[in-house]
Structure formats: structure tokens, C-alpha cells
C-alpha positions in Angstrom: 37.3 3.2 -34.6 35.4 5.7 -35.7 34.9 9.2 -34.0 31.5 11.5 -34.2 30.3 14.2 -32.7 29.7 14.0 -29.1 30.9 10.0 -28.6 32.8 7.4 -30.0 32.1 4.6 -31.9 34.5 1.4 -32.0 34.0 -2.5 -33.0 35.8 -5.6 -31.9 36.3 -7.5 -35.5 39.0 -10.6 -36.6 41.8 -9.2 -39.1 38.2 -9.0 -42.2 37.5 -5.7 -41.9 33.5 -5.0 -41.3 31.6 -2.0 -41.0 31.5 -0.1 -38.2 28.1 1.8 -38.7 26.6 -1.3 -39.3 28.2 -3.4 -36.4 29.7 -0.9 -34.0 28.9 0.2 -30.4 28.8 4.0 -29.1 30.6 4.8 -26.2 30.3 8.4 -24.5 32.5 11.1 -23.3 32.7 11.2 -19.9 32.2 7.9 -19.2 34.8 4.5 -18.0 33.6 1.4 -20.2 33.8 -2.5 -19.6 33.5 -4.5 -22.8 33.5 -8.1 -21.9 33.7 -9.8 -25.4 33.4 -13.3 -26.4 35.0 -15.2 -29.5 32.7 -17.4 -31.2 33.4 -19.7 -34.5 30.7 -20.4 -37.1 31.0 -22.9 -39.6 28.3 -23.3 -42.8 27.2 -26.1 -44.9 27.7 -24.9 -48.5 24.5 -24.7 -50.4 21.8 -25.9 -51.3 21.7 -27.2 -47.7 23.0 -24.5 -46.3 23.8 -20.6 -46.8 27.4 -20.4 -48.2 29.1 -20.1 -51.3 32.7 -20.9 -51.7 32.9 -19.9 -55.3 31.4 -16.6 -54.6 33.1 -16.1 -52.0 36.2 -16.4 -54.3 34.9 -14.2 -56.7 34.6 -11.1 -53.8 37.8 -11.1 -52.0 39.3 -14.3 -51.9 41.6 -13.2 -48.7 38.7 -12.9 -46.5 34.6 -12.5 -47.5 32.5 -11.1 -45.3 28.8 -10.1 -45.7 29.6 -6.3 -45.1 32.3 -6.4 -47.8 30.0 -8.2 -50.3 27.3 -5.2 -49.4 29.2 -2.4 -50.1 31.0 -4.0 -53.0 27.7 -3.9 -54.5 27.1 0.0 -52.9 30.1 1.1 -54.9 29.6 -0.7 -57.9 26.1 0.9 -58.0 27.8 4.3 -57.2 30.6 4.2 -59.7 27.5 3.2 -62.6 25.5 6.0 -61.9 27.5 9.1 -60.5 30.6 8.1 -62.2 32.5 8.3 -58.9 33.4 6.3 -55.8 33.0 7.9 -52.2 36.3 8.2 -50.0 35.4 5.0 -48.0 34.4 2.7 -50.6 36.9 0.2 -52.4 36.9 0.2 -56.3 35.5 -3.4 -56.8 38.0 -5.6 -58.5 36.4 -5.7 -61.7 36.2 -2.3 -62.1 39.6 -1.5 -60.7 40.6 -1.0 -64.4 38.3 2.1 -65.0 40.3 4.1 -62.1 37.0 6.5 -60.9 37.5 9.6 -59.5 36.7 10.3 -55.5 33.5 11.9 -55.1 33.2 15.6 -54.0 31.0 17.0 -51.4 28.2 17.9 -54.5 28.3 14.4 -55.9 27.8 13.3 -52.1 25.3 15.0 -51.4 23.1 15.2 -55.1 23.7 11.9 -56.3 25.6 9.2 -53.7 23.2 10.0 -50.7 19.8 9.0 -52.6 21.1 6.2 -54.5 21.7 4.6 -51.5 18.7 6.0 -50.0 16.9 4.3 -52.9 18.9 1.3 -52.6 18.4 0.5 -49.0 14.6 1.4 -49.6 14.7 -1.4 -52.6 13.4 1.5 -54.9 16.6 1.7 -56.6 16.1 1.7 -60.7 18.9 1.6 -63.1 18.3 1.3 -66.7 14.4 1.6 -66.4 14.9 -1.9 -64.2 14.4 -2.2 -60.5 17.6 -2.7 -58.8 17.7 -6.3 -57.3 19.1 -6.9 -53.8 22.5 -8.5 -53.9 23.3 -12.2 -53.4 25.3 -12.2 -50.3 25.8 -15.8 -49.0 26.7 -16.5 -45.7 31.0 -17.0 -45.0 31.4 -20.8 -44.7 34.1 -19.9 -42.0 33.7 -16.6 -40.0 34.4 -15.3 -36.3 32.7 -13.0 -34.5 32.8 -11.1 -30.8 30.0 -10.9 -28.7 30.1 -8.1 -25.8 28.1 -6.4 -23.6 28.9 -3.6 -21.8 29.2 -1.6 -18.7 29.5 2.0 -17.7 30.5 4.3 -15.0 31.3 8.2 -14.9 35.0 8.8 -15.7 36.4 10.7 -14.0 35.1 9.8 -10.8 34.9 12.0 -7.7 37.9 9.7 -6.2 40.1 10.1 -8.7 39.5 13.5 -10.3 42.3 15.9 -8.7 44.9 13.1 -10.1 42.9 13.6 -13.6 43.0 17.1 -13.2 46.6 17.4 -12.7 47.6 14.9 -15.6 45.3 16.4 -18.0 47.1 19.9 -17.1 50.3 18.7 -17.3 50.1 17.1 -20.7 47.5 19.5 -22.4 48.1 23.0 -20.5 46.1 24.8 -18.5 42.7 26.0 -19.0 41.0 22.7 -18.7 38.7 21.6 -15.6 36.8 18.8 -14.8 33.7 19.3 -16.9 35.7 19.6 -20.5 37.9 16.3 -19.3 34.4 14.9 -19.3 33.4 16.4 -22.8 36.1 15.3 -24.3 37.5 12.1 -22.4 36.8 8.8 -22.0 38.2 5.3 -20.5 37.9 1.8 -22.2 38.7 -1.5 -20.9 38.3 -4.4 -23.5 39.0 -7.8 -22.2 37.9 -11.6 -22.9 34.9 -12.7 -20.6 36.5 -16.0 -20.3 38.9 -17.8 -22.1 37.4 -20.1 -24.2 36.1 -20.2 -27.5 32.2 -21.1 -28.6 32.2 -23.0 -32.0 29.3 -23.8 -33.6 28.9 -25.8 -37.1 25.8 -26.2 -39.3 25.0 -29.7 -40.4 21.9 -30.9 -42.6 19.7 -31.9 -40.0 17.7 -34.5 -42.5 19.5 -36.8 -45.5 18.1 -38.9 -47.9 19.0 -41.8 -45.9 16.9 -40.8 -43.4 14.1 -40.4 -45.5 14.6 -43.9 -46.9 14.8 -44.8 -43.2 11.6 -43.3 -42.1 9.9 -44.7 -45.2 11.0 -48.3 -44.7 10.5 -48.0 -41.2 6.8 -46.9 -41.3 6.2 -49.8 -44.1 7.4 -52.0 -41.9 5.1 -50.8 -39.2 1.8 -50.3 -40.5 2.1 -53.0 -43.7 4.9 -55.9 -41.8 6.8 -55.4 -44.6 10.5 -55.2 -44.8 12.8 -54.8 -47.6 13.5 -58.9 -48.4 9.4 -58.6 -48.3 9.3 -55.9 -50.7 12.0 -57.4 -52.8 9.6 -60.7 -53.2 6.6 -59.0 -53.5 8.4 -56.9 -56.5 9.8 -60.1 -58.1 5.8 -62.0 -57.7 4.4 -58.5 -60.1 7.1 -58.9 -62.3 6.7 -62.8 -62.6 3.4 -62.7 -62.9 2.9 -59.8 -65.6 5.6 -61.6 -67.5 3.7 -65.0 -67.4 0.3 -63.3 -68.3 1.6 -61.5 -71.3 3.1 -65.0 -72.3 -0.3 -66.5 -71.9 -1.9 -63.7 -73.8 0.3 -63.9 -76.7 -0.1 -68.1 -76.3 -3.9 -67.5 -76.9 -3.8 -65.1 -79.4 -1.3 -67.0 -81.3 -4.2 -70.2 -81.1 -7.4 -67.8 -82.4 -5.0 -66.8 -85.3 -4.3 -70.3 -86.3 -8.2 -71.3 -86.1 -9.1 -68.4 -88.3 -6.1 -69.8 -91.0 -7.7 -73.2 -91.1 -11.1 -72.3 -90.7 -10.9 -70.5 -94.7 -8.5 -73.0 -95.8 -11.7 -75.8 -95.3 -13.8 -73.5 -96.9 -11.9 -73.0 -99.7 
């Protein structure tokens, strides 16, 4: 959960941590919320067929790789090479966790963090007189995520607000009415939509065999040939080029011997 000014933003996410700029929803002040979410399995194909990488996916964070985490690895490794410092809410990757950086101040924030990831989200990032490539971030082979979608209300509502009021009051002191519970309150229910899980698994859709299978099977449909046919037909070349390079060597053999004899009689 993450507050801002003015509303509230918050994510429904399995035990990997994500981020919640990227993935988030906002909710209001002043307003009662119904997130219905859904759990939903996803399983990869590793690569080439697919989009998932075990061994990278060791490499990042072997207790639990997500896309987000392999993103702002790469954001603070970027960071910690050209400002010499890691903001508050990036993790030292683990390669670099021997160099210990220092926390960036609100100057390094702003003159040097901000546009290199300004730059790098604009691909115009250049490090070394090279143009900063995007990262390889695979796909997990195993992930979860919730879908939701929401509904709101006004909180509190005109049934209910002297009971507000008086709870509010009690709990926070006086001074507060109606319109500043609404500025500064709000109400969340978060439940499961139903109670079932969606999984879904990637598989290659077309193998080798069935190449081999369409191949043969159109043979077999516009030539009537099968594989026994194709197997005789193969042996018939091979036979035959093998008994015509007999016969040429048989002939040649013949005009050699002519020649020989032919100058021995003259002779």
C-alpha cells in the first residue's frame, strides 16, 4: 500500500513483491470500495518455444522472479553506475551488494536519478558513449496474478453518517465533521469473486512431428505416395545410380584395354 496525496493506492500481489506504481489501483477519500479479485495461474514453455528463462530467473532472485523485480534490478544497477548511489526504494542488486552504496539525497534525486530514468524509460539512456540497451526480462515460467475490478460508492453515506460522526469523534476528538471524514477516510472491501482458481499453461502449438505429419500427409495426397513408397522409390535411385556407375566404369575399363592392344599390334 502506498499513500499519496489526495487517494490511496494499493495492489493485490502473491508473497513476490511487485510494484505498485506500475500495477496498482487508486482508490479515493471519501469513497466505500468493492474489489472483487480473481486468482489466476500462468504457466510458460521455457525458450526458444516460449518466453521464460529458468536460468535467469536463477540468476535475479532465485526465491521468487518477477518481471518488476528484473526491471528495477536493472534501474538500480544503472543508478548505482552513474550517480554512485541507490534511491531509498531500490534493492542493491546481488552482484553489487559487495560495493555497499550510499542512499541517495534529495539533490542526487532530483539532478541525477530522475533523468537517468527519464532517459532510460525513453530508450535514450547512454552510458559509456553506448546506447543503453533494454533489459532481457523473460517471462516467470510459474507466476500468479489477481484480476479485479472495482466498485464505488460515497462513504460515508447519508444513512450512516451520525454513527461515523460519533465514532470518528470519539476516537480522534472533536473538531472533525462530515466533510474532513470524507477528505481523509475511506472504506475497502477486498474479497474473492468466486472461489475457484483459472490456470492457464502455454504449450508449443506446432512440433516437428507435426511438420513431418503434414508433409507426409500432403505427399500422400497430391503424389499417392506413402512412406513404404518413398522408401522404394529411394532404394530404385540408389540401385540404379549404383548400377550405372558400375556400367560406366565396365565400359571405360573396355576402351582402356582396346587402346593397350591397339599399340601393342602396331609395335
Amino acid at each position: 500500500k502506498q499513500f499519496h496525496e489526495g487517494r490511496v493506492r494499493e495492489a493485490v500481489v502473491s508473497t513476490q513483491s511487485t510494484g505498485i506504481e506500475e500495477y496498482g489501483f487508486a482508490l479515493r477519500p471519501g469513497s466505500e470500495s468493492y474489489v472483487r479479485i480473481r486468482l489466476q495461474k500462468f504457466k510458460d514453455t521455457k525458450r526458444p518455444l516460449g518466453y521464460c528463462d529458468p536460468v535467469l530467473e536463477q540468476d535475479y532472485d532465485p526465491d521468487g522472479y518477477t518481471i518488476a523485480k528484473c526491471v528495477m534490478n536493472n534501474r538500480a544497477r544503472y543508478t548505482i553506475q552513474k550517480c554512485n548511489c541507490i534511491p531509498f526504494y531500490m534493492e542493491v542488486p546481488r552482484d553489487l551488494s559487495s560495493t555497499s552504496p550510499a542512499v541517495c539525497n534529495l539533490y542526487q534525486e532530483w539532478d541525477c536519478v530522475e533523468p537517468l530514468l527519464e532517459d532510460l524509460a525513453l530508450g535514450t539512456l547512454t552510458m559509456g558513449g553506448q546506447l543503453v540497451q533494454d533489459p532481457d526480462c523473460p517471462s516467470p515460467c510459474k507466476y500468479l496474478t489477481y484480476s479485479y475490478t472495482i466498485s464505488q460508492s460515497e462513504y460515508p453515506s447519508q444513512s450512516v453518517e451520525d454513527q461515523v460522526l460519533s465514532r470518528v469523534g470519539a476516537s480522534r476528538g472533536a473538531g472533525w465533521n462530515i466533510e474532513r471524514i470524507r477528505d481523509n477516510y475511506l472504506k475497502v472491501h477486498i474479497y474473492f469473486e468466486e472461489l475457484s482458481t483459472l490456470e492457464m499453461e502455454r504449450h508449443p502449438s506446432y512440433m516437428i512431428a507435426n511438420l513431418i505429419g503434414d508433409v507426409g500427409g500432403q505427399l500422400g495426397l497430391l503424389l499417392g505416395m506413402n512412406i513404404c513408397s518413398l522408401v522404394q522409390f529411394t532404394d530404385y535411385i540408389v540401385r540404379f545410380s549404383f548400377f550405372k556407375g558400375i556400367m560406366k566404369l565396365v565400359r571405360m575399363s573396355k576402351r582402356n584395354n582396346k587402346r593397350s592392344v591397339g599399340g601393342r599390334s602396331r609395335l
